[in-house]
N, CA and C of each residue as an Amber inpcrd file, in Angstrom:
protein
   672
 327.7290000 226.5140000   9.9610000 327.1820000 225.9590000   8.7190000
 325.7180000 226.3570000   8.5350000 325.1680000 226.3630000  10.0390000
 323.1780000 226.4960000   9.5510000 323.2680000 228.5270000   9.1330000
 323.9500000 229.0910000   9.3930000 323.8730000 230.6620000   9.4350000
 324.3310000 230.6180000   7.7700000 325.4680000 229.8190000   7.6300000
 325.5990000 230.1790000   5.7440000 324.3920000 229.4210000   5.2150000
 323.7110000 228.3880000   5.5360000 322.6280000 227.5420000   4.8040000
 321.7780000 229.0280000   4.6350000 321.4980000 229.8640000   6.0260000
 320.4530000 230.9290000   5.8820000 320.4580000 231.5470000   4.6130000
 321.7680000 232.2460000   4.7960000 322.3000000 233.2040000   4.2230000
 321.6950000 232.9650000   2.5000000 322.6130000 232.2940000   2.1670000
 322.3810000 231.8280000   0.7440000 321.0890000 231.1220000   0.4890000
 319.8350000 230.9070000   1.0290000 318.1830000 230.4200000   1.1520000
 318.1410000 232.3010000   0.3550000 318.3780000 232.8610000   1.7280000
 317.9910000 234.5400000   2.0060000 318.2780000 235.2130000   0.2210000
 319.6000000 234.6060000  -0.1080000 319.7560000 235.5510000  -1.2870000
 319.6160000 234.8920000  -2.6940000 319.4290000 233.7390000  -2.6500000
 318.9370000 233.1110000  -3.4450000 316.8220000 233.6570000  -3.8670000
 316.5590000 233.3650000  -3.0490000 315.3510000 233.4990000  -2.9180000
 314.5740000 235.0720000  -3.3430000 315.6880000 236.0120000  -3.1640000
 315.4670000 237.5380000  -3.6410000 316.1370000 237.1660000  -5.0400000
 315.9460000 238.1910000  -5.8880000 315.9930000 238.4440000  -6.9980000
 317.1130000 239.5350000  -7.2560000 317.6070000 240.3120000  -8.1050000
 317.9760000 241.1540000  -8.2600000 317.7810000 242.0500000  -8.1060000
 318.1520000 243.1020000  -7.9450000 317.3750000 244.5610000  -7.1950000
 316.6430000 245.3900000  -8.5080000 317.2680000 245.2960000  -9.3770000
 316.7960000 246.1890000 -10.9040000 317.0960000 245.0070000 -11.4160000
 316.1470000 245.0880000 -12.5910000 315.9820000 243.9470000 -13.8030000
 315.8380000 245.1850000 -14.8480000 316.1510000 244.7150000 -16.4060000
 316.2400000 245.7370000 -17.5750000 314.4320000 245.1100000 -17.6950000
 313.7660000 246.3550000 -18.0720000 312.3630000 246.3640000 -18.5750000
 312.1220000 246.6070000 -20.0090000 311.7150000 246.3020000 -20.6910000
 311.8840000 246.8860000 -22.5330000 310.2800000 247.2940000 -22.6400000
 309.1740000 248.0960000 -22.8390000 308.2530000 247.7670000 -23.4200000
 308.1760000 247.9530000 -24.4870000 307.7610000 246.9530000 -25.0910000
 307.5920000 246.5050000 -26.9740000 306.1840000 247.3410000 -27.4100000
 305.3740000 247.0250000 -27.0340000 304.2430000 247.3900000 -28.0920000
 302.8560000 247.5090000 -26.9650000 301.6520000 248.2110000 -27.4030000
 300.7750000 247.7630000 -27.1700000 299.8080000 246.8520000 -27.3950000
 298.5320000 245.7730000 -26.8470000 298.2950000 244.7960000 -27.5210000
 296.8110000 244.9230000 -27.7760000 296.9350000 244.8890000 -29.1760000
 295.7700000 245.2700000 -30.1460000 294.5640000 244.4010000 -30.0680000
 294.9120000 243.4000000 -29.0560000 293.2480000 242.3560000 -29.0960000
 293.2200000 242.2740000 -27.4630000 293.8280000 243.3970000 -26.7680000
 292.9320000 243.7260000 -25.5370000 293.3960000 245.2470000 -24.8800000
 292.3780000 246.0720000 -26.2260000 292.5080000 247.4230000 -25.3530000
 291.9700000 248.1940000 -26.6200000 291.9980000 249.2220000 -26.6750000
 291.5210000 250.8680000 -27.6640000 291.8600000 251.8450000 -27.7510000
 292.7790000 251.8890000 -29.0140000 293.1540000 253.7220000 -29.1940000
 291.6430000 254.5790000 -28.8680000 292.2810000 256.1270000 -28.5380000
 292.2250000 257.0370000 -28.4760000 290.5850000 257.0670000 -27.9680000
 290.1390000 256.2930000 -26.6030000 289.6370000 256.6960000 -26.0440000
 289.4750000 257.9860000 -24.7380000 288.0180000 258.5290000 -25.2560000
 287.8560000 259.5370000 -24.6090000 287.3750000 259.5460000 -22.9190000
 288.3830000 260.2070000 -22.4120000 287.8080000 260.3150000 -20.9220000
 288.2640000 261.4030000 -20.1350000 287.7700000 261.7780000 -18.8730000
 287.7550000 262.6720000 -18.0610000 288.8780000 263.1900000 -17.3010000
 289.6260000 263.5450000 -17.7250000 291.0250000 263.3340000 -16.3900000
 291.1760000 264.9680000 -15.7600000 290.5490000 265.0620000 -14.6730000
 291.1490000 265.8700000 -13.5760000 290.4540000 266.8270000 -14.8840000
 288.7820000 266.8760000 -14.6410000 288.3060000 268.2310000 -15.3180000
 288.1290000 268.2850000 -16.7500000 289.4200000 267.6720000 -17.3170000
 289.4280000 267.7990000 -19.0980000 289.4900000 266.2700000 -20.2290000
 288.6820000 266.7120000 -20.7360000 288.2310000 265.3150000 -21.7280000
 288.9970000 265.6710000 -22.4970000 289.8390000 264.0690000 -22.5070000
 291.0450000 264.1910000 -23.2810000 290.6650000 262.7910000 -24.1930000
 291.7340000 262.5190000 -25.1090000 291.3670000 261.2460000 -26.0640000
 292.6260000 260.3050000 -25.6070000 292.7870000 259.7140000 -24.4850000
 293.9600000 258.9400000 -24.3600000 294.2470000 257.8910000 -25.4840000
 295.6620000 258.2370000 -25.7040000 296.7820000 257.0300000 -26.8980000
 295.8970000 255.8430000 -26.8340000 296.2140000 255.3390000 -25.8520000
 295.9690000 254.2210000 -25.9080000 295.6810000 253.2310000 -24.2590000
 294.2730000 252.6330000 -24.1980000 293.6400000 252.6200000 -22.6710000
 293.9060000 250.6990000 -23.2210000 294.5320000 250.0150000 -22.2920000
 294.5060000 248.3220000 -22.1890000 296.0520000 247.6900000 -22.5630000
 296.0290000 246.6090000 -22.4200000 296.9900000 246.1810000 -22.3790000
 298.2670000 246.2510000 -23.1280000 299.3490000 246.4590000 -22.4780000
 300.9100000 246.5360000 -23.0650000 301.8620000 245.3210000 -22.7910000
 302.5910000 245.1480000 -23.8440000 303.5980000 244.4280000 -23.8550000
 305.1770000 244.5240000 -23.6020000 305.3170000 243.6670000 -22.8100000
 307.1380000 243.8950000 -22.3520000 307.6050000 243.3430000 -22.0320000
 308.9580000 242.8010000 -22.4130000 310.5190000 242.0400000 -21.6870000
 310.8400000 242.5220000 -21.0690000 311.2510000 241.3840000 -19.5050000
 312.0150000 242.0290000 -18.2300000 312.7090000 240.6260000 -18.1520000
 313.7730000 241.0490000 -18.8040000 314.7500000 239.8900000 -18.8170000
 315.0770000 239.2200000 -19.8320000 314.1740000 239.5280000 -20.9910000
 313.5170000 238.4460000 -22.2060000 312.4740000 237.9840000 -22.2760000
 312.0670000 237.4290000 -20.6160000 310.7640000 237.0570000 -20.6510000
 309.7070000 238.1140000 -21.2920000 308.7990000 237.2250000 -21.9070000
 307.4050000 238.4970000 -22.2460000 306.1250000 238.4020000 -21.5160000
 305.9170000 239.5990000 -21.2150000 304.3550000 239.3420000 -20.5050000
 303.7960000 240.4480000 -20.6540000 302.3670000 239.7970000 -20.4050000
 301.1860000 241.4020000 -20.4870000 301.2160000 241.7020000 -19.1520000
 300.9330000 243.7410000 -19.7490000 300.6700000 244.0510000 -18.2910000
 299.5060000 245.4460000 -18.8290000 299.0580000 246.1410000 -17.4020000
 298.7460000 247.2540000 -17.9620000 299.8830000 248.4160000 -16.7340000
 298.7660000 249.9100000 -17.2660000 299.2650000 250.6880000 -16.6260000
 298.7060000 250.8960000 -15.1640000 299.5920000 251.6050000 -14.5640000
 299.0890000 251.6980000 -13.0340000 298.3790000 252.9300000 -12.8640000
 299.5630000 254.2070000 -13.2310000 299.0750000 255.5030000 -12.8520000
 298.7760000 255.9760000 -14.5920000 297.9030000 257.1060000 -14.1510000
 297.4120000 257.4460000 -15.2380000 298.1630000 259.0540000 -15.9270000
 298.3280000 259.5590000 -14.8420000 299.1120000 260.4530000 -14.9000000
 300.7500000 261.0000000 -14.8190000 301.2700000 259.6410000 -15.1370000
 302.6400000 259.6220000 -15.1050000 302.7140000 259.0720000 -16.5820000
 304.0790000 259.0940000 -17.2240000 303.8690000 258.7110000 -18.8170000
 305.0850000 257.3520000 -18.8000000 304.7390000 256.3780000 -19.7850000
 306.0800000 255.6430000 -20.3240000 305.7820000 255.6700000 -22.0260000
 306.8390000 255.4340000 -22.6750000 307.1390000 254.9570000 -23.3690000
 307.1870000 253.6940000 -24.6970000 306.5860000 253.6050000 -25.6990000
 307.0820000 252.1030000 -26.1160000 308.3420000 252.4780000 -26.5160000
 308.9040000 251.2870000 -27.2900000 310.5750000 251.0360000 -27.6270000
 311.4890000 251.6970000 -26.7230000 311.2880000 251.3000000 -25.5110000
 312.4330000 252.1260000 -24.3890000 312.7100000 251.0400000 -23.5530000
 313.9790000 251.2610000 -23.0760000 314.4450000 250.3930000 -22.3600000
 314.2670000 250.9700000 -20.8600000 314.0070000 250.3630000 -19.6450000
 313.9360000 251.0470000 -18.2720000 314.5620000 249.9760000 -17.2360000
 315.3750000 250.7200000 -16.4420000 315.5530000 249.2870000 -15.2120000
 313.9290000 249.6100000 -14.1050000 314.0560000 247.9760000 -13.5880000
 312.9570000 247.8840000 -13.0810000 312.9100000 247.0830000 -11.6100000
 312.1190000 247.3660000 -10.3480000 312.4910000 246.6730000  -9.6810000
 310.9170000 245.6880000  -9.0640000 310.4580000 244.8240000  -8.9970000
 309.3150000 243.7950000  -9.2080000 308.7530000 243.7450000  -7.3230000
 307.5260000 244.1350000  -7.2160000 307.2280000 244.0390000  -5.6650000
 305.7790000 243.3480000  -5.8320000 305.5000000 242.7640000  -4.6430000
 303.6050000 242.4550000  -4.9500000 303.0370000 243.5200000  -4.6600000
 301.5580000 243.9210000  -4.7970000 300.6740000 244.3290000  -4.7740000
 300.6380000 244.5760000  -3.3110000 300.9030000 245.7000000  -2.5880000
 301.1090000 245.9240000  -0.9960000 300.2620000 246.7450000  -0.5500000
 299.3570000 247.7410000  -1.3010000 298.5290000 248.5030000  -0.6860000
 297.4770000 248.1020000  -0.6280000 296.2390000 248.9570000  -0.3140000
 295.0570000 248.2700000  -0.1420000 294.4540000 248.5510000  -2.0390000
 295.0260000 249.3760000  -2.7780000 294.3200000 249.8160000  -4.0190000
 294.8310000 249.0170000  -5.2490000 296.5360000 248.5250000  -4.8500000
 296.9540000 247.4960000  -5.6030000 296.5090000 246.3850000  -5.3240000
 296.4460000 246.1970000  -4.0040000 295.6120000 244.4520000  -3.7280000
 294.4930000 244.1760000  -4.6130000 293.1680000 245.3810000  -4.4040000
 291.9980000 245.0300000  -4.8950000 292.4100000 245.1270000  -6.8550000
 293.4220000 245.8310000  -7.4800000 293.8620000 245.4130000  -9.1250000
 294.6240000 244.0130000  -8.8490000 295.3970000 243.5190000  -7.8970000
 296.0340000 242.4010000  -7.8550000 294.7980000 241.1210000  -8.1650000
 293.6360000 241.6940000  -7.6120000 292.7330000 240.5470000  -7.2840000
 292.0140000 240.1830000  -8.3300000 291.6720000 241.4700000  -9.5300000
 291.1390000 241.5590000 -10.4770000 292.4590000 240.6870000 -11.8490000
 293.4780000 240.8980000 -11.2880000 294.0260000 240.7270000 -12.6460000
 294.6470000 239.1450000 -12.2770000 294.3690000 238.5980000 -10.9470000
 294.3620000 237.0630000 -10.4860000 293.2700000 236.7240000 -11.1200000
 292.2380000 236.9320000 -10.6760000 290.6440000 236.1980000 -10.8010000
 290.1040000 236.5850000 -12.1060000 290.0070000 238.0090000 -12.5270000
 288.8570000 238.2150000 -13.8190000 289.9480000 238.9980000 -14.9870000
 290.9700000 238.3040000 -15.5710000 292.0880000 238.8630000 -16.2980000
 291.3670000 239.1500000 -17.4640000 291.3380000 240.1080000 -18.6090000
 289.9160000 240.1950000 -19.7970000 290.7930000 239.8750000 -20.4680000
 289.5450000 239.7480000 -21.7160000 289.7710000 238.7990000 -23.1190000
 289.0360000 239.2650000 -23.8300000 289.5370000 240.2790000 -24.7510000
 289.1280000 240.9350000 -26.1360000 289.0400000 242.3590000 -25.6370000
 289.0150000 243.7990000 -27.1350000 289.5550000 244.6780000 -27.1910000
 288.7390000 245.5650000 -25.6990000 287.6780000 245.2890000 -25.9320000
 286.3610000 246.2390000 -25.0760000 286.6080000 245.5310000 -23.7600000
 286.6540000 244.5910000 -23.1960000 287.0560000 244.2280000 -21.5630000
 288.6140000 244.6120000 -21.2810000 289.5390000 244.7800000 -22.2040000
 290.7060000 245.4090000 -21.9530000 290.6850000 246.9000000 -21.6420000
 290.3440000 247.4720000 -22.4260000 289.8830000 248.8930000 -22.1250000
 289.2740000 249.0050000 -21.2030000 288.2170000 248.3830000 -20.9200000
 287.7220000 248.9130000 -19.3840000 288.4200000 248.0280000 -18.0600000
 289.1650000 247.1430000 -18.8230000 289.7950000 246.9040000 -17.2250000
 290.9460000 247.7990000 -17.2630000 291.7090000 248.0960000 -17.6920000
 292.2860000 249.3110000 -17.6280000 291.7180000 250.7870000 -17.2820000
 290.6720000 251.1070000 -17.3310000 289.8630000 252.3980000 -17.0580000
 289.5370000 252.0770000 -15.3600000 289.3820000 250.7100000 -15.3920000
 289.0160000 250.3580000 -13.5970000 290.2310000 250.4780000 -13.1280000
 291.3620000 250.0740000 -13.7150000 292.6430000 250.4490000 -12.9390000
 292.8440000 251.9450000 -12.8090000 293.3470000 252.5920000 -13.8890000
 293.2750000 253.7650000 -13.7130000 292.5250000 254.2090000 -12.5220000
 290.7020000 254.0920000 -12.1580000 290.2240000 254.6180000 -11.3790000
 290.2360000 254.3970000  -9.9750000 290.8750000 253.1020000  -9.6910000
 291.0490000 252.3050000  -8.5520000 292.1370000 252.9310000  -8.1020000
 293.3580000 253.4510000  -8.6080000 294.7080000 253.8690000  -8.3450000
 294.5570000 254.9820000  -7.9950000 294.1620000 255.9380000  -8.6430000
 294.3170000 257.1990000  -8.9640000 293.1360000 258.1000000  -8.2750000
 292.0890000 256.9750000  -8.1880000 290.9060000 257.5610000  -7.2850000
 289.9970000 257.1810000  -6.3270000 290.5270000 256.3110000  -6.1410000
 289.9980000 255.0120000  -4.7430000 289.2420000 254.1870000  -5.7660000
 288.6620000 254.2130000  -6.4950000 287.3750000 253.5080000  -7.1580000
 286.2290000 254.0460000  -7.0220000 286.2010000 255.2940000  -7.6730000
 285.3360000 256.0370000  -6.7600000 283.6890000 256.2100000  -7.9230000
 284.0860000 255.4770000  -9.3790000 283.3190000 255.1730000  -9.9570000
 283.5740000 256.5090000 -11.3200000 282.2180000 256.7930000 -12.2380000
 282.7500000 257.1260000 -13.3070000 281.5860000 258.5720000 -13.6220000
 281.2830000 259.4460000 -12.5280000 280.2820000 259.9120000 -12.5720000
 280.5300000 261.4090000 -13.2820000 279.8380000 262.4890000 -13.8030000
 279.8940000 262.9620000 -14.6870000 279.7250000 264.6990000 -13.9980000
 278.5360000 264.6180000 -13.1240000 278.6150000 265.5440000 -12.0820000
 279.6390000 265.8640000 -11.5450000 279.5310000 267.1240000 -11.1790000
 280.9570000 267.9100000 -10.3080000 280.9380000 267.6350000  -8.9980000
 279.4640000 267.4050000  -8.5060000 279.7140000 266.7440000  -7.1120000
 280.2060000 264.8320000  -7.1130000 279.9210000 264.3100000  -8.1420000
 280.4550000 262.8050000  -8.3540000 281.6360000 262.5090000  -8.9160000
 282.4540000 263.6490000 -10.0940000 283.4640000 263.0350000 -11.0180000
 284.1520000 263.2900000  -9.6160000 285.3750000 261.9730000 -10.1180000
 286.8050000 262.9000000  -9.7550000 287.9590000 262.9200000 -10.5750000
 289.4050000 262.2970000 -10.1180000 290.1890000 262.8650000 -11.2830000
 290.1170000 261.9060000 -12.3990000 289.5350000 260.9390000 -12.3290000
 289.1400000 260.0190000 -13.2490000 287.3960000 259.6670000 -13.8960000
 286.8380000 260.0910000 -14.6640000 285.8060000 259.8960000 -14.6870000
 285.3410000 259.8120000 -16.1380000 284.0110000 259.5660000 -16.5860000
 284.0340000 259.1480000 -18.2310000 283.4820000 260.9630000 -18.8640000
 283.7310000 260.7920000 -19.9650000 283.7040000 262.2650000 -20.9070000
 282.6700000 263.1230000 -20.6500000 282.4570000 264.0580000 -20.2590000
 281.3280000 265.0060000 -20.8260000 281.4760000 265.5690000 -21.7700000
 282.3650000 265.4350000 -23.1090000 281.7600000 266.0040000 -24.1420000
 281.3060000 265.5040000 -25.0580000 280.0270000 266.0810000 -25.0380000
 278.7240000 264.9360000 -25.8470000 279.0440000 264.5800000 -27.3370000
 279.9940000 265.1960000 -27.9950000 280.7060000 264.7690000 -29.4180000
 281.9340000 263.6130000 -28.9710000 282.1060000 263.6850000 -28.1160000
 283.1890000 262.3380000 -27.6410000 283.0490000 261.7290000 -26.5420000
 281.8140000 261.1560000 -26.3390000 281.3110000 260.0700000 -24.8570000
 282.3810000 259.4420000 -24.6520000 282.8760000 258.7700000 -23.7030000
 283.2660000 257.3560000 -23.1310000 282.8640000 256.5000000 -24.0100000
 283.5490000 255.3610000 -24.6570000 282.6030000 254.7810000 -25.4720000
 281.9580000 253.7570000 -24.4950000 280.7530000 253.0930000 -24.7390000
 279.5750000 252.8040000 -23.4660000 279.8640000 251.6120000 -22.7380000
 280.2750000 250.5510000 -23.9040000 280.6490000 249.2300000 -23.7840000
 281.8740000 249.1160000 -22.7590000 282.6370000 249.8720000 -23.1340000
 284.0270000 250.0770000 -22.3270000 283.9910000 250.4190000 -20.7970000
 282.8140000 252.0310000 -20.9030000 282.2750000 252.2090000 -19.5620000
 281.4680000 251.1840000 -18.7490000 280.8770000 249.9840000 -19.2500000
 280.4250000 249.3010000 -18.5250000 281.2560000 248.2460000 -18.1950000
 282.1500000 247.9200000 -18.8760000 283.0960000 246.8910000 -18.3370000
 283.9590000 247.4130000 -17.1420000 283.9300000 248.8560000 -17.2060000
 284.5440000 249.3060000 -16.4160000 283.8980000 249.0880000 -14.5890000
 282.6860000 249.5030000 -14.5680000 281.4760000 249.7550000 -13.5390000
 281.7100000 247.8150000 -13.7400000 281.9570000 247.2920000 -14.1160000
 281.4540000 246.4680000 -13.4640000 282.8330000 245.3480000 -12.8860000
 284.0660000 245.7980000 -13.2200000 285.2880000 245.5520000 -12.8130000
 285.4750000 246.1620000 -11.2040000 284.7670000 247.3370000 -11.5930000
 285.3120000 247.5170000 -10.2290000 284.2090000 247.4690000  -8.9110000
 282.8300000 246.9780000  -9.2200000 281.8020000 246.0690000  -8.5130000
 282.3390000 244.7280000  -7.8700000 283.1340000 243.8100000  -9.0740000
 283.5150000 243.1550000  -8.5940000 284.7870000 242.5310000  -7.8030000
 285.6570000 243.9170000  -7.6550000 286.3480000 243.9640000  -7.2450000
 286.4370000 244.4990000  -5.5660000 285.5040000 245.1660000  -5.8330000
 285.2670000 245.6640000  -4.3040000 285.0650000 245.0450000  -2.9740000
 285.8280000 245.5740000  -2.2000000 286.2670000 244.7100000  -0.6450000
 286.7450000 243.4970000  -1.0730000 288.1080000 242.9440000  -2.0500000
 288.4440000 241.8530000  -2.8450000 290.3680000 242.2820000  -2.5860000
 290.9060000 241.6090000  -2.3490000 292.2390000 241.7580000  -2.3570000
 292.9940000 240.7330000  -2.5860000 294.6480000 240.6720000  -3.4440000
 295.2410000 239.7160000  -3.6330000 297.0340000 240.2030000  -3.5240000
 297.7900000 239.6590000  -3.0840000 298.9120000 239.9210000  -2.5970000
 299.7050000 239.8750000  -3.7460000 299.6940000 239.2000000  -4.8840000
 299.9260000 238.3270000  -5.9710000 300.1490000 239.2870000  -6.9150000
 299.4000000 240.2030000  -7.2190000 300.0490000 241.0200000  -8.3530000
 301.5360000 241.5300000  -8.4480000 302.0980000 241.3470000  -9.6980000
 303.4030000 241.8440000  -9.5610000 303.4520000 243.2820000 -10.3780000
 304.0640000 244.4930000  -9.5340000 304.3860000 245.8830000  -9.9270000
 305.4040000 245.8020000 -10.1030000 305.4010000 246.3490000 -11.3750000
 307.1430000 246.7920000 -12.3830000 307.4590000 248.5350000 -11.6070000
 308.0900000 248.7730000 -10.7840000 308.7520000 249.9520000 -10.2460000
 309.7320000 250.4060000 -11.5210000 309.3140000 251.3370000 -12.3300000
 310.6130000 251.5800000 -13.4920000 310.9450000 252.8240000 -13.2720000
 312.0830000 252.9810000 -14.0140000 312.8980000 254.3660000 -13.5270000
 313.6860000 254.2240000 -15.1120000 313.9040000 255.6510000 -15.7930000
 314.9090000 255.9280000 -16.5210000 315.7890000 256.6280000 -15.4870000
 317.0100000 255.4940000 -15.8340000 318.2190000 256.6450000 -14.6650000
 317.7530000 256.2840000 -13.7270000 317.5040000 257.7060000 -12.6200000
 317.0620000 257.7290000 -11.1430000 315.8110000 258.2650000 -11.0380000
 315.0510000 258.6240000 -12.3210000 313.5910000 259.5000000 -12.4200000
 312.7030000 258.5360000 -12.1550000 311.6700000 258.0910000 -11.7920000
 310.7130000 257.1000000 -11.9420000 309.6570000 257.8820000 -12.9400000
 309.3920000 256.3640000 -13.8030000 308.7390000 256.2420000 -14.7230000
 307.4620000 255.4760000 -14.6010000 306.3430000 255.2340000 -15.6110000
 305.0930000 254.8250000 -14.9160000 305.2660000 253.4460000 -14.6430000
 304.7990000 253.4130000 -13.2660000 304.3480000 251.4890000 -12.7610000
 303.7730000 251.0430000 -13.9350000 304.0170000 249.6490000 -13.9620000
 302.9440000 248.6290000 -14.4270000 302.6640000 247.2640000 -13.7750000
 301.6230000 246.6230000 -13.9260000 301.5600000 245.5670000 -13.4470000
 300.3260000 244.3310000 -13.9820000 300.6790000 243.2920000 -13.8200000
 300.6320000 242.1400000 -14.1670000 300.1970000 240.9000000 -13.6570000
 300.0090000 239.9370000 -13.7030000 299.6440000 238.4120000 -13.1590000
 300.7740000 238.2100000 -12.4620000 300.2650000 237.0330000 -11.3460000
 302.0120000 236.5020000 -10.4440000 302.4620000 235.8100000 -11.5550000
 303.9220000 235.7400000 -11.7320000 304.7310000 235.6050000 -12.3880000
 304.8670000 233.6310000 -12.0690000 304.7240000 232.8840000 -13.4570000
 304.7000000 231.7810000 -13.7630000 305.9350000 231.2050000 -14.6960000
 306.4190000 232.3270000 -15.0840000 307.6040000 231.5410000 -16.6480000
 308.4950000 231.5240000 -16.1160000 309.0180000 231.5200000 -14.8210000
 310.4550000 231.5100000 -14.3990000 311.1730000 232.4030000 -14.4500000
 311.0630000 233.7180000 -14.7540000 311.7740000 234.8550000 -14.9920000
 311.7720000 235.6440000 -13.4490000 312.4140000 236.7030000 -13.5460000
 312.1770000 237.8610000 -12.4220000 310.8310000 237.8560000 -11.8430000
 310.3860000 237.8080000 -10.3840000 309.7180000 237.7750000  -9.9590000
 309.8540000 238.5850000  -8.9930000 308.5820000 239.4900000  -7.9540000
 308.9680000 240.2130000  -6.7870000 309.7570000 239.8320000  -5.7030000
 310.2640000 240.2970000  -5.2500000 311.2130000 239.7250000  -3.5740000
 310.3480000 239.5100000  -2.7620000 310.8760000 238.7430000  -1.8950000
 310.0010000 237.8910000  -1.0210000 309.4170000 239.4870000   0.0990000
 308.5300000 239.2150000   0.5040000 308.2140000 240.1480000   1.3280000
 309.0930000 239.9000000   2.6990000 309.3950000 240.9260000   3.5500000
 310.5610000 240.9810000   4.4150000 309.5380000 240.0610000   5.6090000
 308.6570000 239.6360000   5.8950000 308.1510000 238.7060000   6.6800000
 308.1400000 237.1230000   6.4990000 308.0190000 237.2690000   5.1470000
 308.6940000 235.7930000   4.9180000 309.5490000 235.5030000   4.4770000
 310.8430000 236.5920000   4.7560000 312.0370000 235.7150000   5.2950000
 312.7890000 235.7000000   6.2550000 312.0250000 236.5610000   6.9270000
 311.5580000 236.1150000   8.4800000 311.2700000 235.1530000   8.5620000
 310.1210000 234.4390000   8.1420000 309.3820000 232.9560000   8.3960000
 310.5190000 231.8800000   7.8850000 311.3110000 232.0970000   7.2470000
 312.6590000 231.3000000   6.6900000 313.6870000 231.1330000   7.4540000
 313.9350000 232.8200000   8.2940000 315.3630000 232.0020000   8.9370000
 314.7040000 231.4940000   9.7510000 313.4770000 231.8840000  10.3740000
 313.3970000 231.1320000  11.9640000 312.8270000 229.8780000  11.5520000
 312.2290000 229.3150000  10.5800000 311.9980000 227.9380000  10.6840000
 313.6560000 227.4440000  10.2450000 314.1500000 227.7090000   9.8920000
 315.6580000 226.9370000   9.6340000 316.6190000 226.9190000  10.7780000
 316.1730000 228.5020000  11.3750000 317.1400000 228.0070000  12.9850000
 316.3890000 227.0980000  13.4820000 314.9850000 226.9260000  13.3200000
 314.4640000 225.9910000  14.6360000 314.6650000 224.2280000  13.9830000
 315.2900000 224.4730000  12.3900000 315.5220000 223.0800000  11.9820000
 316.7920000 223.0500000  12.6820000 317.6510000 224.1190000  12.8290000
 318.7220000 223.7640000  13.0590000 319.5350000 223.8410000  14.3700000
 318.4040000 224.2860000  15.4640000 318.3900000 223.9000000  16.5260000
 318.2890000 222.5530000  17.3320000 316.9910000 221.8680000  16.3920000
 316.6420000 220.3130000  16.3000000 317.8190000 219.2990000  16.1890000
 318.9420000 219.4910000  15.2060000 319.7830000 219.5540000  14.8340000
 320.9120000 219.1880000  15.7250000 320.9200000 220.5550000  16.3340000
 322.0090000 220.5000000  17.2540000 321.8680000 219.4950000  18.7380000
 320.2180000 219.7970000  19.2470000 319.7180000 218.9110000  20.1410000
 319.8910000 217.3870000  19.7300000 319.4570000 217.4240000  19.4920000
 319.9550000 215.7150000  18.3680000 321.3330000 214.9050000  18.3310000
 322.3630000 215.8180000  18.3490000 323.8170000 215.5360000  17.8610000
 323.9400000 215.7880000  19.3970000 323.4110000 216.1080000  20.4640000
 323.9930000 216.7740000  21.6270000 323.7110000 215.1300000  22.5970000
 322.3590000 214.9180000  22.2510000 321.9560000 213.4700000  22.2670000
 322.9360000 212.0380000  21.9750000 322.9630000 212.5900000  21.1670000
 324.1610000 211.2250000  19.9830000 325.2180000 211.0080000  21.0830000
């Protein structure tokens, strides 16, 4: 009886392996079309830098992007599979998007530009020089700067993020088919919907506190 109690704790407690992902739209009161920035050498005018919107399940939530150089979609449907924040580069965005989540168009944009640079380039900052840029960095072309406001929200997202980590962020793993498509990620999950799987250590920490309830158990009745 205590090995099926496990069992069903164990699979209850995980989630589904793929969840359907939809992203709807981008969100217009935290982020900025067609900002200009540096990517890997060439100043480009990215679509669109800050927050996106999407159903994974029905539920809706904001998220942004992870990688900068991988592409998704709006109006597409993707399966998706939900993990925390496990590295050391997602921890320190996990921690930012726990603690300092932005609010309005210009702190969206640059917390997104800190993601981007945190992911994609350790955080290595936004410098303009060939010995400072790297594949992420703000514009050198002087007809299309970085816009400034944005760049400073940026520099200063990822100041305060530094040597900062949080386990808590949840990454959308999406895939059309079997291709993977770009991460995104988000706040720990509060509405009751799909959430990441438990990390394989704590449920570890599950069966063995339940065998050792149910060892107690048996000592007890052995007593009786």
């Amino acid at each position: 009886m205590l090995l099926k109690s496990v069992l069903l704790l164990v699979v209850s407690a995980a989630p589904a392996l793929a969840n359907t992902i939809i992203v709807n739209n981008v969100d217009t009161t935290l982020g900025e079309y067609s900002l200009y920035i540096n990517e890997t050498g060439t100043n480009t005018s990215a679509y669109w830098v800050g927050g996106i919107g999407i159903s994974v399940d029905g539920y809706s939530r904001s998220v942004f992007c992870v990688q900068l150089f991988t592409d998704i979609y709006l109006n597409t449907t993707y399966t998706t599979t939900i993990d925390f924040s496990d590295t050391a580069n997602l921890k320190r965005v996990g921690w930012l998007l726990q603690n300092e989540f932005p609010v309005g168009q210009v702190a969206g944009a640059g917390f997104q530009l800190a993601i981007w640079d945190i992911i994609e380039d350790n955080g290595d900052g936004f410098g303009t020089a060939t010995t400072t840029a790297g594949k992420v960095s703000q514009s050198t072309d002087p007809s299309n700067p970085t816009t400034s406001t944005v760049l400073a929200a940026a520099v200063k997202y990822e100041a305060d993020s530094l040597g900062k980590t949080s386990d808590y962020g949840a990454v959308y793993n999406n895939f059309m088919g079997t291709t993977p498509v770009q991460n995104l990620m988000g706040t720990p999950v509060t509405d009751g919907g799909p959430s990441p799987a438990p990390e394989p250590s704590a449920i570890l920490l599950m069966i063995g506190g339940l065998a050792l309830i149910g060892l107690g158990r048996l000592r007890l009745g052995r007593r009786g």
